[in-house]
N, C-alpha and C positions, 0 to 999 in steps of 0.2 A: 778518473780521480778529480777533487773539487781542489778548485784552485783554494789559496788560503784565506783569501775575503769571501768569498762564498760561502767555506766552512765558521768563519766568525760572526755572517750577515745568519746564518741556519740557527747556530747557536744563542744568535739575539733572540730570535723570531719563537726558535723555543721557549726560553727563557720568560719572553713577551706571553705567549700564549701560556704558558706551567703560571706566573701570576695571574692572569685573566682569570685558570680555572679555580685557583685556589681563593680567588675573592668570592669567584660566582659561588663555591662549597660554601667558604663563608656566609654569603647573602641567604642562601635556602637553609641554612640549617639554624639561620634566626629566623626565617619564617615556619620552619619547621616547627621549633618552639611555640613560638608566639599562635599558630594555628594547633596547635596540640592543647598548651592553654586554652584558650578560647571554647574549642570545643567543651573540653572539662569542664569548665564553668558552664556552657550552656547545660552541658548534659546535666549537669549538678541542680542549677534551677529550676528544670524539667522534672526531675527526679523530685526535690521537695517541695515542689508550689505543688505538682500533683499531689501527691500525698498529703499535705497542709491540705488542699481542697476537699480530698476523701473526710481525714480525718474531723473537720471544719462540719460538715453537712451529716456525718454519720454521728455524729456525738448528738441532736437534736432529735434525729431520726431513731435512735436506738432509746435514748432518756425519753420521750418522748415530752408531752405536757410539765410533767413534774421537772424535769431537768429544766427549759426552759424557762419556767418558771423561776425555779431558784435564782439562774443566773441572773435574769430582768430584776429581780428583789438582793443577791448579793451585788450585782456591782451597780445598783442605784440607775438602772437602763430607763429610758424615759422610752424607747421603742423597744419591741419584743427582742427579747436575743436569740430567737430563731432568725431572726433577718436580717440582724447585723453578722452572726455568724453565715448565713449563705449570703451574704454581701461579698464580706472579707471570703468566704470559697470561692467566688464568681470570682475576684481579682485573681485569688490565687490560679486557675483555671486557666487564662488570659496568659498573666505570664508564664506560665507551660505550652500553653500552645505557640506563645509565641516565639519562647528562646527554641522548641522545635523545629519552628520554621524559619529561624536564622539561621541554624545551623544546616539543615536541608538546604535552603535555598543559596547558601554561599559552597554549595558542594564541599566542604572542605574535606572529607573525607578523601576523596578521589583526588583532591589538589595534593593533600598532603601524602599519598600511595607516589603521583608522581614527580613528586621534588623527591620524593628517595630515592625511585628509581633515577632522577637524573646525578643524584648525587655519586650515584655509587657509577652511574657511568662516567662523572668527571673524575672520582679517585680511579678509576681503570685508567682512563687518558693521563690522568697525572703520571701515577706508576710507570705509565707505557713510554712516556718521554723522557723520564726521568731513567729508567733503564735503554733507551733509544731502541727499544722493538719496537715503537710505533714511531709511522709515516706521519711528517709534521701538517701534510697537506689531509690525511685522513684523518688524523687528529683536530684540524682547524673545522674539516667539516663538521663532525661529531661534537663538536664545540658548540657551533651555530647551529647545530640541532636542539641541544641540550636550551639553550638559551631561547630555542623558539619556544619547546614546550615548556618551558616555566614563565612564558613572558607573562604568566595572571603575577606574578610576584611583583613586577617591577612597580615600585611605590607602593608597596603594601608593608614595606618594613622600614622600621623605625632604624635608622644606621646610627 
């Protein structure tokens, strides 16, 4: 049997640890956002800067002379609008390729696969202390797990 400061020092430590996780759920699930966003926008720029590029170089290609034409005489072009149009497609190109390999190169898909899965392992911890079926010291470890695999988070969210 635990003497009665023991039982009060366990219930601190709990209690210490039950806000610990509930800040760290806090902290990943505005990174969760915030990398959910981001992706979307990139995916989003990807999506129409390509398509702007397609449609940009296909409109001269398919019109052929006479389209370009026209445009150079409608909008008063002092250079051909075949080349200011694959100009403005070469930009758009650029920026697709690039928001591609933001989002590639900052892995965010896989970051954001394991901030859920740590999430849902801190609401198990939570639950498990909060109903006291889990051990405060297997809880502390799983804690310190949790917080190693998310450490790409730490400064990466606006608090």
């Amino acid at each position: 049997m635990m003497a009665p400061d023991t039982r009060s020092a366990n219930r601190e430590s709990v209690a210490d640890l039950r806000e610990r996780i509930q800040s760290k759920r806090r902290e990943i699930a505005t990174y969760v956002r915030t990398a959910c966003r981001r992706r979307q926008l990139l995916v989003r720029i990807t999506i129409f800067a390509g398509a702007l590029a397609t449609a940009l170089t296909a409109a001269p290609a398919l019109g052929g002379q006479p389209l370009a034409d026209w445009l150079t005489t409608t909008f008063s072009l002092d250079s051909p609008s075949w080349q200011i149009l694959c100009g403005i497609a070469a930009v758009c190109s650029l920026a697709a390729t690039i928001a591609t390999q933001l989002r590639k190169s900052d892995n965010d898909d896989h970051r954001v696969v394991e901030a859920q899965n740590a999430m849902a392992v801190l609401e198990e911890l939570d639950v498990g202390l909060g109903s006291a079926d889990l051990d405060l010291d297997d809880a502390t470890t799983r804690y310190v797990e949790c917080v190693r695999t998310t450490s790409f988070i730490a400064g990466t969210v606006d608090a």
